[in-house]
N, C-alpha and C positions, 0 to 999 in steps of 0.2 A: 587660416591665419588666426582666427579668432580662437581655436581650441588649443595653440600653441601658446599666443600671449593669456588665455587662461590658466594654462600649466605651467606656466612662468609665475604668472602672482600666486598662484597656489604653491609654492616648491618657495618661494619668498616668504608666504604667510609662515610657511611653516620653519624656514630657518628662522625666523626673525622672533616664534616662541621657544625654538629652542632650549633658552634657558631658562625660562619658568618650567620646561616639561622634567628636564634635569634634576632641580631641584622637586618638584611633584614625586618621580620616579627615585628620585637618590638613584640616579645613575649620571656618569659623567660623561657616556654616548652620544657625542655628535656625527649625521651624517652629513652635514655640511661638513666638517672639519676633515671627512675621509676622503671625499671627491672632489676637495681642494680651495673650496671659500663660495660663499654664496654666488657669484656670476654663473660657476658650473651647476651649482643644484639647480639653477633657474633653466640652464638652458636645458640639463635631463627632464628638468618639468613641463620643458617645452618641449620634447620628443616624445614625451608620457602621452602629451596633450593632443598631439596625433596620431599616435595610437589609438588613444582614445576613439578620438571620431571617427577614423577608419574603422572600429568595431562598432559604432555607433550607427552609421549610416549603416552598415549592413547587417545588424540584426533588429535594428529597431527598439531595444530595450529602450525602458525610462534612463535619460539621463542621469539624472543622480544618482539613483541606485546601481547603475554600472559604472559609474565615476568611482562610486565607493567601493565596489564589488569589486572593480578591478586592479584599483591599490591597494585591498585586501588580498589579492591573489600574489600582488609583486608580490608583497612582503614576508609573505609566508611561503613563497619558489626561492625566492631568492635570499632569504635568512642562512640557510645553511653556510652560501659562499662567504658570509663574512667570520668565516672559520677560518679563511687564507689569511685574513690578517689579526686577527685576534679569536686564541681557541678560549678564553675565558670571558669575554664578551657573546660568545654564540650561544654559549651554556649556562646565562643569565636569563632569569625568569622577566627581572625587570626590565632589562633591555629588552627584550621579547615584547613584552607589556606596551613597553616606550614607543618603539620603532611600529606598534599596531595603530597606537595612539595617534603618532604622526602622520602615518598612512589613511587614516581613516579621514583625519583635519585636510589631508594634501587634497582626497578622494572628495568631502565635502564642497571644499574651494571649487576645485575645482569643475564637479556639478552646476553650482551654479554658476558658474560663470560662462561655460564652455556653451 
C-alpha cells in the first residue's frame, strides 16, 4: 500500500511541474494531458509503485536507485509507442530530454518515499 500511495505523489509531483519543465524544454509535451488529466497519471503512478516493490522485494537492489533505474527503463521501452499518437513528437530530441527529465523526478519521488 505504501509503494502505491508513493507512486501516486510521485506521478502528482510530477504533473504538477509540468509546466515549468515545458517552458525549461520549449516543448509543449504533456503526459498528463495524454492519459487524460492528472487523477489517471496518479493512479498509473500507483501501479508503477507496485511494480516497483514487487522487483524490490525480490531482488533486493537499493531503493532509490532502482526507483530511478526503473523509470529510466519505462521511458526509454516505451518512448517509441508514442509514435501512435504523435510521429513528430517521438522524433523530438527535446521531448526525449523532457520525458527522461520527468521520469528520472517521478523515479526520485518515488524512492524516497516508497
Amino acid at each position: 500500500m505504501r509503494a502505491a500511495l508513493a507512486g501516486a505523489v510521485a506521478a502528482t509531483v510530477w504533473g504538477l511541474q509540468e509546466p515549468f519543465d515545458r517552458r525549461l524544454f520549449r516543448c509543449d509535451y504533456s503526459d498528463v494531458r495524454l492519459v487524460g488529466g492528472l487523477g489517471v497519471h496518479a493512479l498509473n503512478g500507483a501501479l508503477f509503485g507496485v511494480a516497483f516493490d514487487v522487483v524490490r522485494r525480490r531482488t533486493g537492489i537499493e531503493q532509490r536507485r532502482l526507483a530511478i533505474g526503473l523509470a529510466l527503463v519505462e521511458h526509454t521501452a516505451l518512448w517509441p509507442l508514442l509514435g501512435v499518437f504523435d510521429r513528430e513528437l517521438v522524433a523530438s530530441p527535446r521531448a526525449f530530454a523532457q520525458g527522461l527529465h520527468r521520469h528520472a523526478l517521478f523515479g526520485f519521488v518515488l524512492g524516497r518515499l516508497a
